[in-house]
LUMNUBA-432766 format. One record per residue (C-alpha): residue in one letter; x, z, y. Coordinates in nm, 3 decimals. Each point is the difference from the previous one (the first is absolute). Example, Ala and Ser with C-alpha at 12.3 -4.5 7.8 and 13.67 -1.06 7.14 Angstrom:
<sites>
@balum=A; u=1.230; w=0.780; v=-0.450 $
@balum=S; u=0.137; w=-0.066; v=0.344 $
</sites>
This chain:
<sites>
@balum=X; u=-1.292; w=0.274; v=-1.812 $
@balum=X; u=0.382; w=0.064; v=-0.088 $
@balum=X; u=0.241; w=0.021; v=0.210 $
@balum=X; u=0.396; w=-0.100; v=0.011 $
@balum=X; u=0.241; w=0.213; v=0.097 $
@balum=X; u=0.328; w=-0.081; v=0.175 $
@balum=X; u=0.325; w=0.263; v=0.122 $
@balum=X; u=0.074; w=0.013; v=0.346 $
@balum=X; u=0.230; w=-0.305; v=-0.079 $
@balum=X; u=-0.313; w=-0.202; v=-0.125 $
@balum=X; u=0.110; w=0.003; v=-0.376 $
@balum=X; u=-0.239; w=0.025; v=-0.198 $
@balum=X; u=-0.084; w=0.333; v=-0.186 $
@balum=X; u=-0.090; w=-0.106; v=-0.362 $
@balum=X; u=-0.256; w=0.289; v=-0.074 $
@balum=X; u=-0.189; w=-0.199; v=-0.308 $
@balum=X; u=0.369; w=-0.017; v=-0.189 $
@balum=X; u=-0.057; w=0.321; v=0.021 $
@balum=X; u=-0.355; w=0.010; v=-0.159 $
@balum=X; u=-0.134; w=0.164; v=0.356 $
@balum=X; u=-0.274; w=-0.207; v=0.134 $
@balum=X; u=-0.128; w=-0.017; v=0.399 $
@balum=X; u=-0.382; w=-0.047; v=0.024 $
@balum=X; u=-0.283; w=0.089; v=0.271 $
@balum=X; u=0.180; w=-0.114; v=0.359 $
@balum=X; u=-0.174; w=0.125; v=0.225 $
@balum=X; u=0.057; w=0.010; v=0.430 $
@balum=X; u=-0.127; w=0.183; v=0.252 $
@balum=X; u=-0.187; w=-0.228; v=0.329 $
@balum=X; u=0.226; w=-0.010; v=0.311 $
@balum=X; u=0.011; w=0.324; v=0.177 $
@balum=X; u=-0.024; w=-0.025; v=0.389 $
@balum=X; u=0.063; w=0.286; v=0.229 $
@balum=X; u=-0.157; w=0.015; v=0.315 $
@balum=X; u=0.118; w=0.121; v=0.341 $
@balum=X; u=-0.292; w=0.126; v=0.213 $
@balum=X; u=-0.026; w=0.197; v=0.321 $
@balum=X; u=-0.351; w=0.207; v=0.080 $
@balum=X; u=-0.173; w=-0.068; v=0.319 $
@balum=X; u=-0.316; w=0.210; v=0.152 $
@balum=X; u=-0.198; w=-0.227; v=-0.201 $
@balum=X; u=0.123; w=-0.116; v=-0.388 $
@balum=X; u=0.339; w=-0.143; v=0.004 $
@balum=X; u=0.260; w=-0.309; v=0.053 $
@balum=X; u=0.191; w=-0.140; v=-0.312 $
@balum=X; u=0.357; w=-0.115; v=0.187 $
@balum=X; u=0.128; w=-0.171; v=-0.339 $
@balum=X; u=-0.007; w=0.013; v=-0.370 $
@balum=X; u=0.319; w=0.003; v=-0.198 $
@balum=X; u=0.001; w=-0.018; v=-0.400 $
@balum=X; u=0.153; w=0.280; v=-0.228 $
@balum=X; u=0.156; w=-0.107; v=-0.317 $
@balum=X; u=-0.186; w=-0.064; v=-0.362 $
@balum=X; u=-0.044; w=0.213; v=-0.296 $
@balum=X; u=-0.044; w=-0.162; v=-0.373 $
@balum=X; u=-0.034; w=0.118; v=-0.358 $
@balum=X; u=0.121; w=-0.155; v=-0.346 $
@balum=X; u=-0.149; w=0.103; v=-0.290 $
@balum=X; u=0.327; w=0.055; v=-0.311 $
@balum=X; u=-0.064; w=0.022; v=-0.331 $
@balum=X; u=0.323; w=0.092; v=-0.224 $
@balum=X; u=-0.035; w=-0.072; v=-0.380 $
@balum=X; u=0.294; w=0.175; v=-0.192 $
@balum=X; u=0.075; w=-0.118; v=-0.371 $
@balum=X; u=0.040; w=0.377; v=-0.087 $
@balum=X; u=-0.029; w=0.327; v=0.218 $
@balum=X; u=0.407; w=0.008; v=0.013 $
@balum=X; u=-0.019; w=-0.391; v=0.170 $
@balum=X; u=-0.296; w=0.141; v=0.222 $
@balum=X; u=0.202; w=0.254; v=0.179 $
@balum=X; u=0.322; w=-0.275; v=0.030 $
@balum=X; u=-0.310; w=-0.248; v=0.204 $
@balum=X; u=-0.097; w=0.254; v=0.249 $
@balum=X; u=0.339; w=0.097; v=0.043 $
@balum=X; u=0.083; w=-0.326; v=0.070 $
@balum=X; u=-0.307; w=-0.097; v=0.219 $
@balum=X; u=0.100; w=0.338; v=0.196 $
@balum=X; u=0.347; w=-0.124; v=0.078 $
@balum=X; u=-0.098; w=-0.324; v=0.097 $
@balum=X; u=-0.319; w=0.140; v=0.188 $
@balum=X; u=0.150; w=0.284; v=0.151 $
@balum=X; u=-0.080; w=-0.043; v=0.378 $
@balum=X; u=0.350; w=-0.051; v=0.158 $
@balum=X; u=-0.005; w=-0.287; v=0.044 $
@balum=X; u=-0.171; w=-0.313; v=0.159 $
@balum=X; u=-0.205; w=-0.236; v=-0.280 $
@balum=X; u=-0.215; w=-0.313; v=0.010 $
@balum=X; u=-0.356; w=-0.053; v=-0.146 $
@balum=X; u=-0.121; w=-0.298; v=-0.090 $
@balum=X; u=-0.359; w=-0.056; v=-0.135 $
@balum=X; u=0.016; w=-0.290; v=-0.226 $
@balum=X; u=-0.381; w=-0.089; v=0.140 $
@balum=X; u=0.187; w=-0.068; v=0.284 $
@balum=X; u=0.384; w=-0.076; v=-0.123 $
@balum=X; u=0.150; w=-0.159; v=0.369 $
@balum=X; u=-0.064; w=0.312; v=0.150 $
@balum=X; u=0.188; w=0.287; v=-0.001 $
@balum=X; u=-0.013; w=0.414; v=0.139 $
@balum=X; u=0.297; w=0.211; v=0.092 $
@balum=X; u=-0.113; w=0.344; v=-0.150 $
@balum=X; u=0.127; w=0.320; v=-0.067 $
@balum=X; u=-0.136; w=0.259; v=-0.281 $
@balum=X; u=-0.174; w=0.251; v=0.214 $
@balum=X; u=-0.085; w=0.259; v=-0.198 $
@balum=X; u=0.053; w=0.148; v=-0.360 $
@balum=X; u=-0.147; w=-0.116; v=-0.313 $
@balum=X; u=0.005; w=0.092; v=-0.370 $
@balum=X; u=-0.012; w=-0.164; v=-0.333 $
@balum=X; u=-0.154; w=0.266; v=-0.211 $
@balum=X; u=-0.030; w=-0.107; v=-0.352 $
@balum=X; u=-0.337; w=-0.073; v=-0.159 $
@balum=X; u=0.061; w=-0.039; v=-0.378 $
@balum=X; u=0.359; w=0.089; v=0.003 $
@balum=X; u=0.084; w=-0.350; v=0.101 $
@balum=X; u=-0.269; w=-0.158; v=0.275 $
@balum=X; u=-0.031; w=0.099; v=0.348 $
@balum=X; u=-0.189; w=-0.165; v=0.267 $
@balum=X; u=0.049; w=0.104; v=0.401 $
@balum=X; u=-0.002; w=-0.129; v=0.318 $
@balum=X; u=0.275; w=-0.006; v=0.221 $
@balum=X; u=-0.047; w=0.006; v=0.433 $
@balum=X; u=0.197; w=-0.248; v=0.219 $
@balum=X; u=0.015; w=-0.013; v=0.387 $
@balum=X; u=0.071; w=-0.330; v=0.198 $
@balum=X; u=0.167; w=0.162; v=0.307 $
@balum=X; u=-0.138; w=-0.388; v=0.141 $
@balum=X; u=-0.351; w=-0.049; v=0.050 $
@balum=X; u=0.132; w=-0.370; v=-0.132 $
@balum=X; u=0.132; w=-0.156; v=-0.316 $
@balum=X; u=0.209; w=-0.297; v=0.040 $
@balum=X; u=0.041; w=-0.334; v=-0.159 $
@balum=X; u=0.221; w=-0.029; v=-0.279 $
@balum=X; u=0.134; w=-0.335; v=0.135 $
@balum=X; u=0.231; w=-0.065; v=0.327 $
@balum=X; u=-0.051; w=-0.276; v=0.267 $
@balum=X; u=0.392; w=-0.106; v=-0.153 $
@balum=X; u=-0.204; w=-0.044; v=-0.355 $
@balum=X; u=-0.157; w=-0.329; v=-0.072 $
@balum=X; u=-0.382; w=0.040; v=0.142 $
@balum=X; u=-0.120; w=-0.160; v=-0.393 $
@balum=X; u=-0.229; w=0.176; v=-0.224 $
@balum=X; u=0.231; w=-0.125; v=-0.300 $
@balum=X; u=0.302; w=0.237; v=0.179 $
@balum=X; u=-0.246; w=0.295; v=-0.178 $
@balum=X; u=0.100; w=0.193; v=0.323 $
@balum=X; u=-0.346; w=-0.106; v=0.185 $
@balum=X; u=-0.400; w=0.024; v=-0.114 $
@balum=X; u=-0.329; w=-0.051; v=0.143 $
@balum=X; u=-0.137; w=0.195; v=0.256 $
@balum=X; u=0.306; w=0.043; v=0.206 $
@balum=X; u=-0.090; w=-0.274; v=0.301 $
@balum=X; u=0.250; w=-0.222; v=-0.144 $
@balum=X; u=-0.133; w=-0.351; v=0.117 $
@balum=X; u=0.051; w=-0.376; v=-0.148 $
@balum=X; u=0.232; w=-0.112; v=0.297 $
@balum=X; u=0.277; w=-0.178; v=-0.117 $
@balum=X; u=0.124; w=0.042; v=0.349 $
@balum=X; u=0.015; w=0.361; v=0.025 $
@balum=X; u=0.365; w=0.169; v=-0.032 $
@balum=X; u=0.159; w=0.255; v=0.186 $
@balum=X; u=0.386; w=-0.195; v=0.100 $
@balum=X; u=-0.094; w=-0.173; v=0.344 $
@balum=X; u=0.231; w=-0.280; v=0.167 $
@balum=X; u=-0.308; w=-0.132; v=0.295 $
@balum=X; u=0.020; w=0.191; v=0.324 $
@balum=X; u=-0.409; w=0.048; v=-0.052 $
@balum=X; u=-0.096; w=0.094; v=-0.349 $
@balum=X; u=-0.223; w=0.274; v=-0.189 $
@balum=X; u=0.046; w=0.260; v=-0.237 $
@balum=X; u=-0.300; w=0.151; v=-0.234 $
@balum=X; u=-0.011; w=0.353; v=-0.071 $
@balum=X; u=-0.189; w=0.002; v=-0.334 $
@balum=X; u=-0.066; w=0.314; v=-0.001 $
@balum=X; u=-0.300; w=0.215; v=0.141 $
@balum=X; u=0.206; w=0.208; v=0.154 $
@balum=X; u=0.209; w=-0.030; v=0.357 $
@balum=X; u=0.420; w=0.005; v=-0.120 $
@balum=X; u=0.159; w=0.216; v=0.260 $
@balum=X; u=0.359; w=0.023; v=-0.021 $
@balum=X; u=-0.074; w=0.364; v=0.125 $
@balum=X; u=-0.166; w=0.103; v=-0.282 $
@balum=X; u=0.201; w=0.126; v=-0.320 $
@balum=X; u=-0.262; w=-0.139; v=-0.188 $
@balum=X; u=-0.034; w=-0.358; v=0.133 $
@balum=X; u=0.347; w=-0.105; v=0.053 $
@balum=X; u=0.052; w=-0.338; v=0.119 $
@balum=X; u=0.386; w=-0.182; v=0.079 $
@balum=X; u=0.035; w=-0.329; v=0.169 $
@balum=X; u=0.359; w=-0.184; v=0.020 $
@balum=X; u=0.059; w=-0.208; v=0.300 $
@balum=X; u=0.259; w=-0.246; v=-0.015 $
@balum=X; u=0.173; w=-0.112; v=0.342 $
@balum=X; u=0.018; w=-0.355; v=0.060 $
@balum=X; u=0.261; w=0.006; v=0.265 $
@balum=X; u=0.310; w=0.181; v=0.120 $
@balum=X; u=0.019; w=0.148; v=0.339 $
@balum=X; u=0.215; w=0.328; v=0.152 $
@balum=X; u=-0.391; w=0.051; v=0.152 $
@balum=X; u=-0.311; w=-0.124; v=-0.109 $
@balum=X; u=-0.361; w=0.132; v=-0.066 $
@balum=X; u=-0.190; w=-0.058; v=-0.323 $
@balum=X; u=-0.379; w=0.059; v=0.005 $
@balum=X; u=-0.234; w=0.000; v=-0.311 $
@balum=X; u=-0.373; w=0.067; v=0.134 $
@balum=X; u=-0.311; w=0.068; v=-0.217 $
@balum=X; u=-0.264; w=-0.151; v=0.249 $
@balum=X; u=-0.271; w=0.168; v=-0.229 $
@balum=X; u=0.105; w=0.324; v=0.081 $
@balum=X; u=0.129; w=-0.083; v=0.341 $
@balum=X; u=0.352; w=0.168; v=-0.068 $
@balum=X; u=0.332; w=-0.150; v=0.058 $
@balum=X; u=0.359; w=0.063; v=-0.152 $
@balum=X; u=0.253; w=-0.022; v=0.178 $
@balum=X; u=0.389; w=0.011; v=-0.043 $
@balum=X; u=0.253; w=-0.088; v=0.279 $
@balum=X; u=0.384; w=-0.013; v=-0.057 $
@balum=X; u=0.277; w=-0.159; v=-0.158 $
@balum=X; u=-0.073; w=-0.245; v=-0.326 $
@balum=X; u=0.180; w=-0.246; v=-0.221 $
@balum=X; u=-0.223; w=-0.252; v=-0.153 $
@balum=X; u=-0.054; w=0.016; v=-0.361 $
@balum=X; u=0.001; w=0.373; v=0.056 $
@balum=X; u=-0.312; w=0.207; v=-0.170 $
@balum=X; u=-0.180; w=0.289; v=0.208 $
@balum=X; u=-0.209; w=0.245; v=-0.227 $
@balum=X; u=-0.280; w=0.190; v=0.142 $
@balum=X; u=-0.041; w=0.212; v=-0.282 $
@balum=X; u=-0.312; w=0.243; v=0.074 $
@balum=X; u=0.101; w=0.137; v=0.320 $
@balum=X; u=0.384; w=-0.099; v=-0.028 $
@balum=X; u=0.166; w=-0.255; v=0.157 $
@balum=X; u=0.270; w=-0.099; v=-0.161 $
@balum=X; u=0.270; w=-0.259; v=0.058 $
@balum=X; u=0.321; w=-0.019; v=-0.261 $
@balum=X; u=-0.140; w=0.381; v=-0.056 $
@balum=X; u=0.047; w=0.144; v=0.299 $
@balum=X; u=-0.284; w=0.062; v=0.257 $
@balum=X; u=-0.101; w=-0.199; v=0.269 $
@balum=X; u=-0.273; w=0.185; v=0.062 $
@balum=X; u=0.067; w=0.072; v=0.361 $
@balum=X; u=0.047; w=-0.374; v=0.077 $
@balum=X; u=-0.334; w=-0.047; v=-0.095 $
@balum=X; u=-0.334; w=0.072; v=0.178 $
@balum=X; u=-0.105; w=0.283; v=-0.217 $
@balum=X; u=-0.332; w=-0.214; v=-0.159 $
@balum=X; u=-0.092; w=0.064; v=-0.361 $
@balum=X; u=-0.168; w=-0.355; v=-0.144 $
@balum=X; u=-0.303; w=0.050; v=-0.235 $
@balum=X; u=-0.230; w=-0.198; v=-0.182 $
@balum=X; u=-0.370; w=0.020; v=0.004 $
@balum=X; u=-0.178; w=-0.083; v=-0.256 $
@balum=X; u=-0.055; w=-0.355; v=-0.064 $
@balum=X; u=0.178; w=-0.261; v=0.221 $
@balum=X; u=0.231; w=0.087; v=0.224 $
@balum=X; u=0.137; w=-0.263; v=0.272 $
@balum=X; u=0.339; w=0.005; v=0.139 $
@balum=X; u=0.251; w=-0.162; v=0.180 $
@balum=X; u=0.381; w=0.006; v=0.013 $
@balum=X; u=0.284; w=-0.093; v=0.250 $
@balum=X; u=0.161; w=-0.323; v=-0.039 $
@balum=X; u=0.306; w=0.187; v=-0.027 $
@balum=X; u=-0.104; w=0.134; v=-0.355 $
@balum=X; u=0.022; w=-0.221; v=-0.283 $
@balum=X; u=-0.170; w=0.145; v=-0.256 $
@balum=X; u=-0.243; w=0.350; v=-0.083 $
@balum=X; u=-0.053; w=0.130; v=-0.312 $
@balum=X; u=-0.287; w=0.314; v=-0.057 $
@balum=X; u=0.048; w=0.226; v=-0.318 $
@balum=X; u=-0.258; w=0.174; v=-0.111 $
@balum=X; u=-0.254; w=0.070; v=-0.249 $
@balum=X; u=-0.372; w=0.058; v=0.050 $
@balum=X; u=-0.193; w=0.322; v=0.010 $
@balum=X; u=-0.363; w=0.048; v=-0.100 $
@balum=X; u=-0.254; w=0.324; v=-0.012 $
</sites>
């Protein structure tokens, strides 16, 4: 099972130009951490919370002599030095990709003068990976940015700009995207419809029973961003003229409905999977 290997700015890291060869992925089960209190007799779990994931890559480096070893490990040291932020993507499953760091030291020691094969640890510091694809991507299998086995469904109708004051958005994902959460960030742009020195615009998720709400001074054709727990509008805050709710999506469907006063909403996101 070999792996890809991407920067922190998702290029690509072209170990095998560089005759050093990824092999044996391997991942660690989702780790959950229990909260319990003791009572007189056994105990009460109050919630469960899950820690981040640990993986190891196998790396085999094949030098043409023992000086061209030595220039391959220093290589795969810079670029696998631990400071900063990569992405792992098993090609077994190539739409999906982790956010890893090197957690520990390794080291190429030469077998032969020019062959040395080691594994390497990486930590998730999400319990999640996340799809390589964004709802702004074209939802196709021929986009290469999608595969099986991420919940993607055959619904022509399914797309994540809404115009109807009663429509649903599908979270593909098996995991809830919080806007709270570093690691499931979610942004929705609301466009007004209608310009007023005071109106209120409301976006409700009746699936999770929360409603947004914003009341204050709009120009239509004007584009409010609640970007994770931000509220933005021309880039300044609005926060405070809002209600304070944080909209999530469950997994699956989730129903909402808008204010007439809004004239479009558009989610961006991708999709996040244990």
């Amino acid at each position: 099972m070999r792996v890809d290997i991407y920067d922190s700015n998702f290029q690509k890291i072209d170990l095998e130009a560089l005759d050093i060869i990824t092999d044996n992925f391997r991942i660690s089960s989702p780790a959950p951490k229990h909260e319990r209190t003791e009572m007189k007799y056994g105990r009460v779990t109050l919630g469960t919370s899950l820690e981040g994931r640990s993986m190891t890559v196998a790396f085999h480096i094949h030098g043409r002599d023992k000086y061209d070893f030595v220039l391959l490990r220093d290589e795969l040291y810079n670029y696998l030095s631990g400071l900063d932020f990569l992405y792992i993507i098993d090609r077994l499953n190539p739409a999906k990709r982790w956010k890893v760091k090197v957690e520990s030291s390794y080291e190429a020691v030469a077998v032969a003068t020019v062959l040395a094969v080691f594994d390497i640890e990486f930590t998730s510091d999400s319990p999640y990976c996340e799809s390589l694809g964004m709802t702004t991507d074209p939802l196709t299998f021929d986009s290469e940015m999608w595969q099986f086995g991420q919940g993607l469904l055959s619904d022509d109708d399914i797309n994540y700009t809404k115009t109807d004051d009663k429509f649903r958005i599908y979270n593909a994902g098996n995991a809830e995207i919080d806007p709270r959460n570093i690691h499931t960030p979610l942004t929705i742009e609301i466009k007004v419809g209608v310009t007023s020195s005071n109106t209120t615009l409301t976006l409700t998720n009746t699936t999770t029973g929360v409603t947004w709400t914003y009341t204050g001074a709009v120009t239509a054709g004007q584009t409010i961003q609640l970007k994770n727990v931000q509220a933005l509008l021309n880039g300044a805050s609005i926060f405070t003229k809002t209600n304070y709710k944080i909209i999530t999506l469950k997994q699956g469907y989730n129903d909402f409905t808008k204010s007439t006063n809004i004239s479009e909403v558009k989610f961006i996101n991708r999709f996040y999977y244990l």
